[in-house]
matplotlib code that plots the C-alpha trace (Angstrom):
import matplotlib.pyplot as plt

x = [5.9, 2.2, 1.5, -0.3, -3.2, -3.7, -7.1, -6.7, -3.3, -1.4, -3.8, -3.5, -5.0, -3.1, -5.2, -4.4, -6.8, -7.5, -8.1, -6.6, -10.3, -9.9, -13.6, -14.1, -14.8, -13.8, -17.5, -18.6, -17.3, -16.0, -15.1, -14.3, -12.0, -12.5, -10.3, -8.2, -8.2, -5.8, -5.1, -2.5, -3.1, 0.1, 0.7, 3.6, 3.2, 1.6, -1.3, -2.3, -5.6, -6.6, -3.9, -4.3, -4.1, -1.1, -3.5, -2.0, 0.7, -1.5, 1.4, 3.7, 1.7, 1.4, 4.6, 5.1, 2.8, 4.0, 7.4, 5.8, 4.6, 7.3, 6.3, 9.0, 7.7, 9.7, 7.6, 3.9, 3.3, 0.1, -2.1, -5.7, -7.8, -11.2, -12.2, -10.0, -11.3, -8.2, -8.6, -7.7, -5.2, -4.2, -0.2, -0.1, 2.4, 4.7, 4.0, 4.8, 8.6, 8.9, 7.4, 8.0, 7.4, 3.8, 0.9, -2.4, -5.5, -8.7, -11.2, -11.8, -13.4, -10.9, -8.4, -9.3, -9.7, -6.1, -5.0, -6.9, -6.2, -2.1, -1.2, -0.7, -1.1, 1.9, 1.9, -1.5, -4.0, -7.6, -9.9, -13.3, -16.3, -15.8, -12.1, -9.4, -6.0, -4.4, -1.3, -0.2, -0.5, -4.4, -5.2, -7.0, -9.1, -11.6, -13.4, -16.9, -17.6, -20.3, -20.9, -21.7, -21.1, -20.8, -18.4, -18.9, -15.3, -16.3, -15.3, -15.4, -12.6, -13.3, -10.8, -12.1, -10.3, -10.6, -14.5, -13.1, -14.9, -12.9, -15.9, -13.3, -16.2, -19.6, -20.1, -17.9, -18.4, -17.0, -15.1, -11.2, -10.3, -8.1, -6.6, -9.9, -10.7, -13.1, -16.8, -16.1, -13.8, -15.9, -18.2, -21.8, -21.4, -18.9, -21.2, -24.2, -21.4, -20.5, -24.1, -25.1, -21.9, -22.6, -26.1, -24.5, -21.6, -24.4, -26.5, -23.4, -22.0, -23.7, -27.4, -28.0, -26.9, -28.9, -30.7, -27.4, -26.4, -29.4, -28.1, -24.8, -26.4, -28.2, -25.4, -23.0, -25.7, -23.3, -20.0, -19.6, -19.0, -17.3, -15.7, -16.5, -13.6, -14.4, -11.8, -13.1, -14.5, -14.7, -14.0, -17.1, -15.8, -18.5, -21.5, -21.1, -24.7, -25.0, -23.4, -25.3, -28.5, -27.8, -26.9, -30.1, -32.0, -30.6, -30.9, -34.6, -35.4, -34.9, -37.8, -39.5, -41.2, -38.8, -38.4, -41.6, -40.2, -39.7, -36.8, -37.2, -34.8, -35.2, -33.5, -34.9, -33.6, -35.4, -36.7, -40.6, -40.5, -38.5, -41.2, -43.8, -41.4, -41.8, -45.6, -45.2, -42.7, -45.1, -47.9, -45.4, -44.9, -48.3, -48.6, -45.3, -43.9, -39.7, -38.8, -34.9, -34.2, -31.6, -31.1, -29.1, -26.8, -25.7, -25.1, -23.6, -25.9, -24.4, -26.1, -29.4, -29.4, -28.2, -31.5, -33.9, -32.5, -34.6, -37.3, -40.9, -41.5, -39.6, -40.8, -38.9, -39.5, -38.1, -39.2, -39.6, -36.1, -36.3, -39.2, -37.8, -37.1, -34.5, -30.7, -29.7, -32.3, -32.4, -28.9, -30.3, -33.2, -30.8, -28.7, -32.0, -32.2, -29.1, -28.9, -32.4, -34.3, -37.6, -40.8, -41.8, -44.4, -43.8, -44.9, -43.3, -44.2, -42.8, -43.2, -42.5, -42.2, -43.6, -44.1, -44.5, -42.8, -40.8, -43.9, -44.2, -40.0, -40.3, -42.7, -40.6, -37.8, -39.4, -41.4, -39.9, -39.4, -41.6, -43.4, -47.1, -47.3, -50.1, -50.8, -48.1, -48.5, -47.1, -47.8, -46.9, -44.4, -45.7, -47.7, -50.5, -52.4, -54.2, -50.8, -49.6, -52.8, -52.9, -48.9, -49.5, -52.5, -50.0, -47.5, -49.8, -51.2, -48.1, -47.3, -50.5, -49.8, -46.2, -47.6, -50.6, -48.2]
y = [14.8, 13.8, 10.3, 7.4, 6.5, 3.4, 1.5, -1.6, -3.1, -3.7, -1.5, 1.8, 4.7, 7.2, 10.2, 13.0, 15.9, 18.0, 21.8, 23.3, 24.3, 21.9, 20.1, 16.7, 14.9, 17.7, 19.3, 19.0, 22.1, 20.9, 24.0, 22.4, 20.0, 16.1, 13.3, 10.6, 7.8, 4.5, 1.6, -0.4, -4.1, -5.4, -9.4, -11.8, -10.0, -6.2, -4.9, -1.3, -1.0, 1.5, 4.4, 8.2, 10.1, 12.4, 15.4, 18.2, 16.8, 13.6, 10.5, 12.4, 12.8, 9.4, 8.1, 10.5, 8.4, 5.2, 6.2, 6.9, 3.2, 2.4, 0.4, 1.2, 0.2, -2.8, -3.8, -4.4, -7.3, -6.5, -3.0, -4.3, -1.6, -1.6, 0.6, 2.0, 5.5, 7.7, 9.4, 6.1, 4.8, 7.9, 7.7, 3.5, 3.7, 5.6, 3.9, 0.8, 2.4, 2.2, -0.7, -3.3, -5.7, -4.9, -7.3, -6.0, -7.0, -6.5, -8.6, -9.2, -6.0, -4.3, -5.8, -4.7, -1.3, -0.8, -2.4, 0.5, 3.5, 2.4, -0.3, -2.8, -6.7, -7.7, -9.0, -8.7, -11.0, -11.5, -12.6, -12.9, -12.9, -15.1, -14.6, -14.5, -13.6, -14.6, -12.2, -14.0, -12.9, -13.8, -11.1, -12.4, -10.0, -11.2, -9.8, -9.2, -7.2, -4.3, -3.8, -0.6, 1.2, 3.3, 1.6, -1.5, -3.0, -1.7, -4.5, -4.2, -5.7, -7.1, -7.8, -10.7, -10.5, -6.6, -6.5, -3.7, -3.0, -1.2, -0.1, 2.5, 5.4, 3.2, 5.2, 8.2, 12.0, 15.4, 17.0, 17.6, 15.3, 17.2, 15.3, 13.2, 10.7, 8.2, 9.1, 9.0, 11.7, 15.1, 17.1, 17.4, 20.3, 18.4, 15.3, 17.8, 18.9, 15.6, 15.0, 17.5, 16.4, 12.8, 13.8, 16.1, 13.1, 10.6, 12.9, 13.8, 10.4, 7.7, 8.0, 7.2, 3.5, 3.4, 0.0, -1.5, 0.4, -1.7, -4.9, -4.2, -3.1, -6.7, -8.4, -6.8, -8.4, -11.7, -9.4, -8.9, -5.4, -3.3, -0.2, 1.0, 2.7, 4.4, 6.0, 9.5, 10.7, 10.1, 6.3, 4.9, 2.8, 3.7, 3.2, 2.0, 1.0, 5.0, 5.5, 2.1, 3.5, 6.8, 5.4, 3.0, 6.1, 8.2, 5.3, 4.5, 8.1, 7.3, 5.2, 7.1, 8.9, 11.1, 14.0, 16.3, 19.1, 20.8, 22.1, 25.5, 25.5, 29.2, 31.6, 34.8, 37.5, 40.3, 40.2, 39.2, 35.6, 36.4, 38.6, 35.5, 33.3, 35.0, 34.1, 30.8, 30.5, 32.0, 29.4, 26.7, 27.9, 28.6, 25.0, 24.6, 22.6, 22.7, 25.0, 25.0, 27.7, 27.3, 30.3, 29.6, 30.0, 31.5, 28.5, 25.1, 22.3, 20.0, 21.3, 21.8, 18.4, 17.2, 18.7, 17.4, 14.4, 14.3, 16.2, 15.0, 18.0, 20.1, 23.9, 25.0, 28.9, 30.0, 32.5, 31.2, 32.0, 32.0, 29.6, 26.9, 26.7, 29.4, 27.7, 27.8, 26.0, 23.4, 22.4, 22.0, 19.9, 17.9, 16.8, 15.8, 13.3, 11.7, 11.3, 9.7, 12.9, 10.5, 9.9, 13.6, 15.9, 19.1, 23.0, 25.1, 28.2, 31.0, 34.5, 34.7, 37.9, 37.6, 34.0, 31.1, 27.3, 26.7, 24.7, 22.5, 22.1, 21.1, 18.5, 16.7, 17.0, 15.4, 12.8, 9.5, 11.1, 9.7, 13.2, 14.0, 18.0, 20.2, 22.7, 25.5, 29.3, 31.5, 34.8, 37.4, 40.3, 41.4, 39.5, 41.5, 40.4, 37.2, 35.8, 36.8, 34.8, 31.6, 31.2, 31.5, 29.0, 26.5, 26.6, 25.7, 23.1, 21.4, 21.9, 19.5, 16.9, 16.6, 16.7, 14.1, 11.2]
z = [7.4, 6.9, 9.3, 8.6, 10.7, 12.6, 12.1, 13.8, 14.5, 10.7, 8.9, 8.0, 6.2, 4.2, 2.5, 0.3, 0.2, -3.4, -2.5, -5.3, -7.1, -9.6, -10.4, -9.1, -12.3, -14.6, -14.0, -9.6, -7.5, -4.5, -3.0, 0.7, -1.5, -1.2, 0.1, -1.6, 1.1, 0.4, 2.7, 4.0, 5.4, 6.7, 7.4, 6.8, 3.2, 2.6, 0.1, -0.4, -1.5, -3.9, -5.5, -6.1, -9.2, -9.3, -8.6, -6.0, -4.8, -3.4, -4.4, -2.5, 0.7, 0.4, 0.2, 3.2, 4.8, 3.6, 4.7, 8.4, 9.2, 7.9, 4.6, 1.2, -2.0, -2.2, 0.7, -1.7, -2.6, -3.7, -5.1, -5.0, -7.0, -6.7, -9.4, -12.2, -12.5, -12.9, -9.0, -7.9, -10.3, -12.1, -10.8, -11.0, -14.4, -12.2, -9.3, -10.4, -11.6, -7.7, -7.2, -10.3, -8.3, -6.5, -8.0, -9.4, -8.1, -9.8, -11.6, -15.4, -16.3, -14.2, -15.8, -19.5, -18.4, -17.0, -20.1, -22.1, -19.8, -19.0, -21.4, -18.3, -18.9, -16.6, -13.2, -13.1, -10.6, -11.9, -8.9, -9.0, -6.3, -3.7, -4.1, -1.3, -0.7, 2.6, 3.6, 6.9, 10.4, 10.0, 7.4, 4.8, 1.9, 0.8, -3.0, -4.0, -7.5, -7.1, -11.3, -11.5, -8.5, -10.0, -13.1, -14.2, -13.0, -9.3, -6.2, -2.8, -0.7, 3.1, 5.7, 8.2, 10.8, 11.2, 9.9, 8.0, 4.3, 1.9, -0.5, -2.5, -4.0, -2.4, 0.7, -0.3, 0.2, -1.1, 1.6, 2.8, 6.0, 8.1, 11.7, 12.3, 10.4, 12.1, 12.6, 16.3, 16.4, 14.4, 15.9, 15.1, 12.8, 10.8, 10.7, 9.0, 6.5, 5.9, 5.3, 3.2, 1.3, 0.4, -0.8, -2.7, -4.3, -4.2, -6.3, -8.6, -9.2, -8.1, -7.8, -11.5, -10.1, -7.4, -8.7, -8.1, -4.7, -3.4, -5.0, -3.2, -0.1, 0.2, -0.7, 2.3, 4.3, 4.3, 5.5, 8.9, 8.7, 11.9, 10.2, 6.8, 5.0, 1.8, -1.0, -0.3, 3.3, 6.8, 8.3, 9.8, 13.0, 15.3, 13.4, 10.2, 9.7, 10.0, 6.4, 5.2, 5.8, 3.9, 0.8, 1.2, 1.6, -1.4, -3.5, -2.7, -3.7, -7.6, -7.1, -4.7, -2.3, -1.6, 1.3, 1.3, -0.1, -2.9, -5.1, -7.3, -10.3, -11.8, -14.6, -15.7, -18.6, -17.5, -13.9, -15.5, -14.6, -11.2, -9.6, -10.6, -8.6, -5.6, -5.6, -6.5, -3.2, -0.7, -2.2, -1.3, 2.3, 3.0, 3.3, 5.5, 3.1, 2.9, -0.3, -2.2, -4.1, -6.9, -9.6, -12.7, -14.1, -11.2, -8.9, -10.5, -11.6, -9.1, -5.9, -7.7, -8.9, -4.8, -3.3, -6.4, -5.3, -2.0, -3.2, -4.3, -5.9, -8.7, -9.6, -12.9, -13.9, -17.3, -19.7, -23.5, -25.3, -29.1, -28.7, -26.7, -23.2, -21.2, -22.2, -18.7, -17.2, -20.3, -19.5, -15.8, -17.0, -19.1, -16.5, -14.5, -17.3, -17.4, -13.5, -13.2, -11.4, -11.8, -10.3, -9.1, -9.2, -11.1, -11.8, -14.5, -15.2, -16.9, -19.2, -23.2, -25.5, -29.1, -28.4, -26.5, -26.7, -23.6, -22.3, -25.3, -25.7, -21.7, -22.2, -25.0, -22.9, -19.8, -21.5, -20.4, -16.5, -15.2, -14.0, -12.3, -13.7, -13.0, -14.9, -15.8, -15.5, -18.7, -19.4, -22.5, -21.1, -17.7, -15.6, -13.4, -10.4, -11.7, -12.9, -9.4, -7.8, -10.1, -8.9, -5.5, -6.0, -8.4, -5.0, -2.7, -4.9, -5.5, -1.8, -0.8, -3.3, -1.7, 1.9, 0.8, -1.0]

ax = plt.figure().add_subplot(projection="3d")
ax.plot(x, y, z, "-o")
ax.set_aspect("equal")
plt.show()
């Protein structure tokens, strides 16, 4: 039987990890799975904070776990749900067949939305910012909303006594959790994957927010925070400033400057606008300047769209297809646009048959971007040795504008 893990004396965590393939959000590969983290906080009365979706056998690892502490489902008095998205609330009508008696706690928005998505009005507790609940035994939670982070319902919940934040998907990361769960307890190589992998989430899922992760991030400037523990990932208990400053980070890069470095997004039919890529790749190395190579449709949009995150720079190559720009990397370029890939400096180049157009199509589709271009490279069918020379010289020159800004 699957254990609880002690926090801090009367609170728990209880976790449920998804490796069955499935996609995180119907569309993100998360192909070293992701983990569904809940919370016990245990006084004279008991609240579990935040719920699973009934996704791979999770609700039953976590009544394993409940059953370990031991805490029964006639022991809730409270579920406080943060956010309503179905990961986290995706089993609540059945849980609440085993527990009629647990109270709901969200706020107004949050409210409405369990309403639409499981026809709940009973029983529940609207609380607002500011907003406390005092179980007994000196555990109080205390509730602050965080509209849209990265839904508009979204809350935080603190515990004072403990210092611990509960900030459900704020602070989150892809990834399975296996025996350690605090930041203390993984290695270094398992910190650089959990790295990697809340760019990657941030990228996915939150960063079009970012104006609002810094509006939450100055607002947890009032909480006394000693251990951050998020819905999904590792528990920060050591240093929880650590995880802090990485989502200020991510979310300043919307705005930018970003990392200098530069991310190549590239799809060819034939192999003519591949062999051009490898010119434009040397150019961008010649001046030492970090380079990300990402060919589609081959690899998923979700880790292209991770490292143009951090970049400064963005290279797209695409041939023209039937006079607009190549389908693959359109659908990429689309999804730049709805995440808020903003504020960079960009090359595109590219070869066409009978005609040309993917230039003029990209330049509609990147017109309210925010983008510093320079100029593109095409080319009809083959290109020879000046097309070869120009790219090298486009690389280069993108490479200095990242390294000068």
């Amino acid at each position: 039987m699957k254990k609880a893990v002690k926090i801090t004396d009367g609170i728990y965590r209880l976790g449920a990890n998804i490796e069955n393939g499935d996609l995180f959000e119907g569309m993100w590969p998360i192909p070293d799975g992701v983990s569904l983290n809940c919370y016990i906080v245990r006084g004279e009365k008991t609240a579990l904070i935040d719920l699973v979706e009934d996704w791979d056998s999770a609700p039953s690892d976590i009544e394993d776990q409940l059953a370990s502490i031991p805490v029964e489902s006639s022991d809730l008095d409270y579920l406080v749900l943060n956010h309503i998205e179905p990961d986290h609330t995706g089993w609540l009508e059945d849980f609440i067949k085993k527990a009629p008696q647990v109270q709901l706690v969200t706020n107004k928005k949050g409210a409405a939305l369990i309403e639409s998505f499981y026809g709940i009005t009973e029983n529940v507790k609207i609380i607002d910012s500011g907003d406390s609940i005092s179980l007994g035994n000196n555990k109080e939670l205390l509730f602050h909303n965080i509209p849209n982070v990265h839904w508009p319902e979204t809350m935080i919940t603190f515990e004072k006594e403990s210092g611990i934040l509960f900030s459900c998907d704020a602070f989150g990361s892809y990834g399975s959790i296996n025996d350690s769960v605090f930041d203390d307890e993984i290695s270094e190589k398992e910190h650089n994957f959990f790295d990697v992998e809340s760019l990657r989430y941030y990228a996915n899922i939150v960063g079009s927010f970012s104006k609002f992760v810094l509006r939450a991030i100055e607002k947890l400037g009032d909480f006394d925070i000693k251990i951050i523990a998020p819905s999904h990932g590792i528990i920060w208990r050591e240093n929880p400033g650590k995880i802090i400053e990485r989502y200020k980070k991510f979310a300043s890069y919307m705005e930018g400057p970003a990392e200098p470095e530069i991310s190549v997004i590239w799809g060819s039919m034939y192999g003519n606008t591949e062999k051009v890529l490898h010119s434009v790749i040397k150019g961008i190395r010649s001046e030492s300047v970090p380079v990300h190579v990402h060919h589609v449709p081959d690899e998923d949009v979700s880790w292209a769209l991770a490292s143009a995150w951090k970049s400064r720079g963005l290279v797209f190559g695409m041939p023209t297809y039937e006079y607009k720009m190549f389908p693959p990397v359109a659908s990429v370029l689309s999804m730049f646009n709805l995440k808020h890939i903003f504020n960079k400096k960009v090359f595109r180049f590219g070869s066409f048959g009978w005609s040309g157009g993917a230039q003029k199509d990209f330049e509609a589709a990147t017109e309210k971007m925010n983008w510093e271009f320079i100029d593109p490279v095409e080319w009809k069918g083959k290109a020879d040795d000046e097309i070869h020379k120009l790219a090298f010289e486009r690389g280069s020159e993108l490479a200095r504008m990242i390294k000068g800004q």
